[in-house]
C-alpha positions as a Python dict, from the first residue, in 0.01 Angstrom:
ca = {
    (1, 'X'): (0, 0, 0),
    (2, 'X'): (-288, -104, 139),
    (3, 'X'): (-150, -422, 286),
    (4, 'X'): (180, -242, 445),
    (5, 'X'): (-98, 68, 581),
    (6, 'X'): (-231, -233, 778),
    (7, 'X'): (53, -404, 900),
    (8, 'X'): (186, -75, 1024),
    (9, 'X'): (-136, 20, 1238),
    (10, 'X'): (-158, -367, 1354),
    (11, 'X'): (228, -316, 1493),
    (12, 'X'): (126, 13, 1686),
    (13, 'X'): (-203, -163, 1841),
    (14, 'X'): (28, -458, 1934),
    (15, 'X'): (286, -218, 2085),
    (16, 'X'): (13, -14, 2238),
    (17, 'X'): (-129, -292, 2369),
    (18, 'X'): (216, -425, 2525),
    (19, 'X'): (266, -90, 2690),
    (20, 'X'): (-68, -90, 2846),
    (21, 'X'): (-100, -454, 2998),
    (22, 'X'): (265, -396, 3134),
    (23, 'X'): (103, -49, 3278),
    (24, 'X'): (-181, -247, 3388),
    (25, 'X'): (50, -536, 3536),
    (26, 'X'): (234, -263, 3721),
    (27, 'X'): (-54, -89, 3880),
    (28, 'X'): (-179, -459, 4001),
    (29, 'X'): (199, -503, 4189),
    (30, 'X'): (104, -162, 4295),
    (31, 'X'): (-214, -238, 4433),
    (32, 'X'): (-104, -567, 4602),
    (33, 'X'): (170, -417, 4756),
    (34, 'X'): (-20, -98, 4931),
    (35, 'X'): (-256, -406, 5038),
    (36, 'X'): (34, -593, 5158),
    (37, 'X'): (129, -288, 5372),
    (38, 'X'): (-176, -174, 5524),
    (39, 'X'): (-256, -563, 5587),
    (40, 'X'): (131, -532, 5799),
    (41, 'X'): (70, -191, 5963),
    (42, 'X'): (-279, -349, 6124),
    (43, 'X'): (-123, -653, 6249),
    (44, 'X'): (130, -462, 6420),
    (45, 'X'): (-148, -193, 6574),
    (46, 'X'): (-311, -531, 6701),
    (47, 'X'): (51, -696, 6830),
    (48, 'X'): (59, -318, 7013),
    (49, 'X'): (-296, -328, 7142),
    (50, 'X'): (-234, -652, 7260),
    (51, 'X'): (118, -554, 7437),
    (52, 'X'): (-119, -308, 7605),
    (53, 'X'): (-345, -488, 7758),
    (54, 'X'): (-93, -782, 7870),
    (55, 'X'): (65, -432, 8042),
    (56, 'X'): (-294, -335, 8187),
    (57, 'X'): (-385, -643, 8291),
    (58, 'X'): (-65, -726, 8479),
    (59, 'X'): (-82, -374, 8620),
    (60, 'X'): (-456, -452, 8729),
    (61, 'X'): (-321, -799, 8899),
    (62, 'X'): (-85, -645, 9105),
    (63, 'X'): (-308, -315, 9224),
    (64, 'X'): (-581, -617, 9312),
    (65, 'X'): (-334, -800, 9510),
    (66, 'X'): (-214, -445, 9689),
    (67, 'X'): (-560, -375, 9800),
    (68, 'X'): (-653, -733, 9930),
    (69, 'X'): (-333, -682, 10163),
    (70, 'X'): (-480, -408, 10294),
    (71, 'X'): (-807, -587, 10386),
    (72, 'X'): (-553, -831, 10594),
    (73, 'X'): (-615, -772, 10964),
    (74, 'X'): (-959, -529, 10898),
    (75, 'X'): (-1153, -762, 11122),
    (76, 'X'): (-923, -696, 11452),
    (77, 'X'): (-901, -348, 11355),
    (78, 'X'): (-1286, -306, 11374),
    (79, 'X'): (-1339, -502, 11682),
    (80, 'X'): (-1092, -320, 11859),
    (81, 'X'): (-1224, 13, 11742),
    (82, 'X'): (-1538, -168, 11873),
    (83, 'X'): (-1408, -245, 12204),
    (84, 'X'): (-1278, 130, 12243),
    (85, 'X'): (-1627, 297, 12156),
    (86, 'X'): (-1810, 144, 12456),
    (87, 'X'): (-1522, 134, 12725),
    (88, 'X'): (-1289, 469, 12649),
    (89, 'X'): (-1408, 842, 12708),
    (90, 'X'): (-1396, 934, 12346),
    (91, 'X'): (-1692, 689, 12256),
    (92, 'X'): (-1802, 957, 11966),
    (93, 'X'): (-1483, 1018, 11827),
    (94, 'X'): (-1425, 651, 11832),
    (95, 'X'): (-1719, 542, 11658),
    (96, 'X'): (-1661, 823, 11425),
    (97, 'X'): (-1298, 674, 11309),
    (98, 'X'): (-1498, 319, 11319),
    (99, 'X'): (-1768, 488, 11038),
    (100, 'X'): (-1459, 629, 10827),
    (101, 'X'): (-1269, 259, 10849),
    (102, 'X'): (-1635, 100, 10764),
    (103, 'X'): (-1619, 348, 10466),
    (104, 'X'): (-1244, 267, 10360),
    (105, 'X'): (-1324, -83, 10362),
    (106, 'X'): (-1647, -51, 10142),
    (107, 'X'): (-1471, 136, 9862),
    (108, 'X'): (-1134, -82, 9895),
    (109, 'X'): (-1385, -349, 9807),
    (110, 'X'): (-1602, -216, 9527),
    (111, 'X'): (-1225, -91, 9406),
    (112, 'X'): (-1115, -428, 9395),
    (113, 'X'): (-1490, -612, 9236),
    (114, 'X'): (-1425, -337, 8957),
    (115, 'X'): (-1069, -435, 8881),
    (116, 'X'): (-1140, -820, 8902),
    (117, 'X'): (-1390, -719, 8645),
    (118, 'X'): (-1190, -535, 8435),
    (119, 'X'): (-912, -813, 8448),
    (120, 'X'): (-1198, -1065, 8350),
    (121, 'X'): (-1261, -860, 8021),
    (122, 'X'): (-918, -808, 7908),
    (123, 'X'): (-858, -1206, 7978),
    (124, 'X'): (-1192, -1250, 7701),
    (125, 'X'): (-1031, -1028, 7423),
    (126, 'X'): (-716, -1214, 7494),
    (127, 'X'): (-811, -1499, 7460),
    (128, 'X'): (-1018, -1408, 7140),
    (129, 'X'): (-729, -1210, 6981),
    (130, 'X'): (-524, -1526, 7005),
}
């Protein structure tokens, strides 16, 4: 009796047992597999971050090169603007439009330091997320 009493209750532990390291074994695949998605889902948030700066930087590249065409031809501008303050009738009004194109040409230029800068930093984290 005794003998058969123990046999029985080492069956259920081995059956208990079975069920709980194929629970266990289950949880683990569980486990890896939230892991494996979360470990997916941020390497497509950085394939998306990078798309966006690619976008930024290329949009930065070509707003640089729109402003430097406007600097084209500044120099005759201002000298003629020059020329026209001491000779025409309007002297105030001419060096007044001379001030505002001095002005233009200042910002156009601290516009386009800023953006060569900001072009410069996405090119680092490029080149580090690579």
């Amino acid at each position: 009796m005794k003998k058969k009493l123990i046999l029985t209750v080492s069956i259920l532990f081995f059956f208990f047992f079975l069920g709980y390291s194929a629970t266990l074994r289950n949880n683990i695949a569980a486990n890896l597999d939230a892991i494996e998605a979360k470990y997916e889902q941020l390497v497509e948030m950085e394939a998306q971050r990078k798309r966006e700066f690619v976008s930024e930087k290329g949009q930065l590249e070509l707003e640089v090169e729109d402003l430097k065409s406007k600097l084209v031809g500044r120099e005759e501008r201002e000298e003629k603007l020059k020329k026209e303050s001491e000779v025409r009738w309007y002297r105030n009004e001419y060096k007044k439009v001379l001030n505002q194109y001095d002005d233009y040409y200042k910002n156009i230029n601290k516009l386009i330091i800023q953006k060569e800068a900001r072009i410069e930093e996405i090119s680092a984290i490029l080149s580090v997320m690579n």
